[in-house]
N, C-alpha and C positions, 0 to 999 in steps of 0.2 A: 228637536227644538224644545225652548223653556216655554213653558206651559204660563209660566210671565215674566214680563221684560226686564230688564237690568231697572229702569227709571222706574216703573209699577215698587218691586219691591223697595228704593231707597226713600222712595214718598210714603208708606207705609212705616217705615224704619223711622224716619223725623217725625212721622208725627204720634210713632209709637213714642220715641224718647224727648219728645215736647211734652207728653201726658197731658195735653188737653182732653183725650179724646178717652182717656183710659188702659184697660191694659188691654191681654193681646185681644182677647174673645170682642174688645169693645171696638177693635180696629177694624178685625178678622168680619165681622158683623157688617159695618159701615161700607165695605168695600168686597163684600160678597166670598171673600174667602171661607173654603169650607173648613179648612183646617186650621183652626189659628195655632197650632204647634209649630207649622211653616213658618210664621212672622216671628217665634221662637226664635227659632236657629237666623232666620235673618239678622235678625238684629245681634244676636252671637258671634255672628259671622262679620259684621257689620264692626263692632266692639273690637274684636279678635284684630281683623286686616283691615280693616278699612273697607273702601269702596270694594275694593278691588274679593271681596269678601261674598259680593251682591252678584259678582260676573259669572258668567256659567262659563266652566273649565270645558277646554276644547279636547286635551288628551286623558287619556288614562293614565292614574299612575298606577305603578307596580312597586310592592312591596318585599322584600325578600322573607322569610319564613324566619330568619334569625330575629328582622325587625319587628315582624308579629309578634313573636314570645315575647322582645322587650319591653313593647307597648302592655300586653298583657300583664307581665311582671310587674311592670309599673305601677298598675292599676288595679294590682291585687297589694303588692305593698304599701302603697299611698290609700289603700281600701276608699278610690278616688269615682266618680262615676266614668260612663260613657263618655261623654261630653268631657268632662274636666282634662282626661284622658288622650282626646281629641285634639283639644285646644292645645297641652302642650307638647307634643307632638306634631301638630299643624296640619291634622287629618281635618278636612272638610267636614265629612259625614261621621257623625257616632256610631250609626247604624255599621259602617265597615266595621269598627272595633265589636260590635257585639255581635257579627257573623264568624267575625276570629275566636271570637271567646267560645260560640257552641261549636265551630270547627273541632276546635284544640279539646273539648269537652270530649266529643263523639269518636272521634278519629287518631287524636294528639297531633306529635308535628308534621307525621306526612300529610294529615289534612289543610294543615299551611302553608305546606310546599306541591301541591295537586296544582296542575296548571290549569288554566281555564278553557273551557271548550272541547271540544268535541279529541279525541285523542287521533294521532297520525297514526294510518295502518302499515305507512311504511317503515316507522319505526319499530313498530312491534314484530315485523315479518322481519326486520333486520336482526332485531334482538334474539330470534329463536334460530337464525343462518349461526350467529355469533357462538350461540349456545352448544349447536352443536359441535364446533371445531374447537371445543376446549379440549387441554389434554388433562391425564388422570389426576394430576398432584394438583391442576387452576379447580377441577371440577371437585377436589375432597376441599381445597380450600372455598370454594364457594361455599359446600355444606358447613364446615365451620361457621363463616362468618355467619351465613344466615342463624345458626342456630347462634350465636352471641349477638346477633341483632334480636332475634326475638327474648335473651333473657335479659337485654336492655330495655325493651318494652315492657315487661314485666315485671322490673322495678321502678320505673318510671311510673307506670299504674298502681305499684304499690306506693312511692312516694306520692301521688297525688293523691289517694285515697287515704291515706296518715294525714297528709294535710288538712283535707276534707271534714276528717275528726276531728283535729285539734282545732280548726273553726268555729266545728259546731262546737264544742266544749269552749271556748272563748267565748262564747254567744252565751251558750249559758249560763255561765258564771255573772256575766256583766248583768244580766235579766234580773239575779240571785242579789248580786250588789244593789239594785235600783229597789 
């Protein structure tokens, strides 16, 4: 359950953007909120959808790993924030996009495609019955792909790490310019 109510936060929100009261710290203060970065995103949220912005979402959504990187791409091209990111796209939380972004950092795309939870033992005990009734030609083709999986990994980490450079070399110049 929301730690506060659908009417808490929209009373908060009106009288954040009536600005009698001030901004958020001056709300957040009046009405015992510890975090006024909450009344933040309320009011974002609020901006964004409307009420319906205020409501506490009942399911989970799920994202595909395809639509991770695009968000991310996004938000590396538009060199956009979290939030901006968020909005169009129409993720609720920022915080999700910047657990994909150190995902994809640490791990790359299988870290955005990891399911959640605790893994099934039946499937793995399945996977190793499967493994062994390969015959010779599936089992030299397995080692193929694997190894072109991994030197697709491999430029893939090269290609981000070229990137990584010409960022920082972007950065500098512009520093150089000012």
């Amino acid at each position: 359950m929301s730690k506060y109510s659908f009417e808490f936060k929209l009373k908060l929100v009106k009288e954040y953007m009536e600005g009698e009261t001030g901004g958020y710290k001056a709300v957040a203060k009046k009405y015992d909120v510890i975090n006024y970065g909450l009344i933040r995103y309320w009011v974002n949220d609020y901006e964004k959808y409307g009420e319906d912005g205020l409501k506490r979402k009942s399911t989970k959504t799920f994202y595909s790993g395809e639509f991770k990187v695009r968000v991310l791409q996004y938000r590396q091209y538009h060199n956009c924030s979290y939030r901006e990111a968020a909005n169009h796209f129409g993720i609720s939380n920022q915080a999700t996009i910047a657990n994909w972004q150190r995902k994809y950092l640490d791990e790359g795309f299988e870290g955005l495609n990891k399911s959640i939870g605790r893994p099934s033992t039946m499937s793995k005990n399945k996977k190793e019955k499967d493994t062994l009734n390969l015959t010779k030609s599936e089992k030299e083709e397995l080692i193929e792909l694997r190894e072109e999986n991994e030197f697709l990994r491999a430029s893939l980490a090269y290609e981000k790490k070229l990137k990584a450079l010409i960022h920082e070399r972007e950065q500098k110049t512009r520093k150089k310019r000012k």
